[in-house]
Structure formats: structure tokens, C-alpha cells
C-alpha positions in Angstrom: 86.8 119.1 6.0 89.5 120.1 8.7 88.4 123.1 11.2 91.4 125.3 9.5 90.0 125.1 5.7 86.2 125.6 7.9 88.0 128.6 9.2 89.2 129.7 6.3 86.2 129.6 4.2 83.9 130.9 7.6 86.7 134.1 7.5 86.2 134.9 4.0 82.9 135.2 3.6 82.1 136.9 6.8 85.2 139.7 5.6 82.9 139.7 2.4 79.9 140.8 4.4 82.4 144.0 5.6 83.6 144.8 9.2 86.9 143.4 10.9 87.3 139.8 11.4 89.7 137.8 12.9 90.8 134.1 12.9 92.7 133.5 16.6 95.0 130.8 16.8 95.5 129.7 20.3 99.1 129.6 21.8 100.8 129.2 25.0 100.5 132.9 25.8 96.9 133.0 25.3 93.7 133.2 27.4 92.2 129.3 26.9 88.8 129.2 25.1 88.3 132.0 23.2 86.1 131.8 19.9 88.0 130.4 16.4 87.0 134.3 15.2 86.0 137.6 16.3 84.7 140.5 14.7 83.3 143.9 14.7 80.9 144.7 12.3 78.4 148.1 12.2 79.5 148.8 16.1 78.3 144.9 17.5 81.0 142.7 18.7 81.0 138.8 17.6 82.2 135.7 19.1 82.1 132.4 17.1 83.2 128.7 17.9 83.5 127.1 14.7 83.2 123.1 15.0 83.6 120.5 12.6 81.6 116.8 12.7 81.1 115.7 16.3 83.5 118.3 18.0 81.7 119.5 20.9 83.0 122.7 22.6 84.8 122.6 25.8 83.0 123.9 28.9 85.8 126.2 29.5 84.9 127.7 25.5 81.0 128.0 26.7 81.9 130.1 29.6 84.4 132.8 27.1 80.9 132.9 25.1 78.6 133.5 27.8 80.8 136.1 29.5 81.0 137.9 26.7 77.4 137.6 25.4 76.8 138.9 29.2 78.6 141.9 27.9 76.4 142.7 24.9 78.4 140.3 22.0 76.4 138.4 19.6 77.8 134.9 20.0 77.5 131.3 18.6 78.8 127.9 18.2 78.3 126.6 14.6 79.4 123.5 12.9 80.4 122.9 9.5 78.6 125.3 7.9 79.4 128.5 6.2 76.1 130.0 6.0 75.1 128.9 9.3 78.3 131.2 10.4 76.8 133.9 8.4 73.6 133.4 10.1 75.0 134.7 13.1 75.1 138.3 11.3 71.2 138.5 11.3 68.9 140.5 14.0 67.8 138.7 17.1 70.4 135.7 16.5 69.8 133.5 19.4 73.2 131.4 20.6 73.4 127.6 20.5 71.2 125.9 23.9 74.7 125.1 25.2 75.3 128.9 25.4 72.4 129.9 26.6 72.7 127.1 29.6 76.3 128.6 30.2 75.1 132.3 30.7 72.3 131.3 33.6 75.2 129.4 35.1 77.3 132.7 34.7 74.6 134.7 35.9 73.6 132.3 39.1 77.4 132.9 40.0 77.2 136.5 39.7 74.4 137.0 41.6 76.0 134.8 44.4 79.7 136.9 44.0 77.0 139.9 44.6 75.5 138.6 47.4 78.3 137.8 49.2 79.6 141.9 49.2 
């Protein structure tokens, strides 16, 4: 299956689950690496990379996810399945290892920016 018709078929069932949810296309006016969809559903923001076989995400996509988990969003990486898209939507979803490594890089570099004021 191609990551559109993934897209596609991750966008309609989350938009079945209620809340707003969005399918960004990236363009030349664009931040780079920001999550195949975001949503707002019941007040919680949501960030997820959608991947297809043995796409990996970029380092530069891992970074958008851990800044913005950082800020409170529930984000993920998930490949090729719908439900495990819809998984995301459950209470004390924990991100993908990849994630998880990105945010104590993101927080190591915080801590250093903070240091240094």
C-alpha cells in the first residue's frame, strides 16, 4: 500500500473516532518534518508519522515529535497499520523508542541552552 491510501484510511477512521484531524502535505513553504497528521481530540493535541514497509523516519521528523511531545502532545510513529494509529488515542500511549531517545536528546540540549544563561 502507498503512504497516501495509509493516510487516507489512518485519516478516516481517526475523524470517525470525533475531534479535528488533519492530513499535512509538505511543500516548499513548510516547516520540514512535521507529522503525516495532526489532531485535537477531547482538549489533547496529537502528532503522528505514518510509515509504510521499511520507511524509517528522518531524524529531523524525530526531533518535530519530541519537541512537541516536550510540550504536552501525545505523539507516535506507526507503520502500516490502521489500528495501531488508532492505538495512539488510548491513555498512557507511550511513543515509539526512536521518540523517546529524541526527547532526552532534546532535553540534554535544553538543559545545556539553560546552563549557558
Amino acid at each position: 500500500m502507498k503512504e497516501s491510501q495509509y493516510q487516507k484510511k489512518v485519516l478516516k477512521a481517526l475523524r470517525a473516532r470525533g475531534g479535528f484531524w488533519i492530513n499535512v502535505h509538505g511543500g516548499p513553504y513548510q516547516m520540514a518534518g512535521l507529522p503525516d497528521i495532526i489532531g485535537c481530540r477531547d482538549g489533547q493535541f496529537y502528532g503522528i508519522e505514518l510509515k509504510v514497509g521499511d520507511n524509517k523516519p528522518s531524524d529531523r521528523q524525530l526531533w518535530i515529535l519530541a519537541q512537541m511531545y516536550l510540550c504536552g502532545a501525545i505523539v507516535d510513529v506507526v507503520w502500516d497499520s490502521v489500528e495501531d494509529a488508532l492505538a495512539v488515542l488510548e491513555d498512557n500511549h507511550k511513543p515509539h523508542k526512536a521518540i523517546r531517545r529524541w526527547v532526552k536528546k532534546v532535553e540534554k540540549l535544553m538543559e545545556e541552552e539553560n546552563a549557558d544563561d
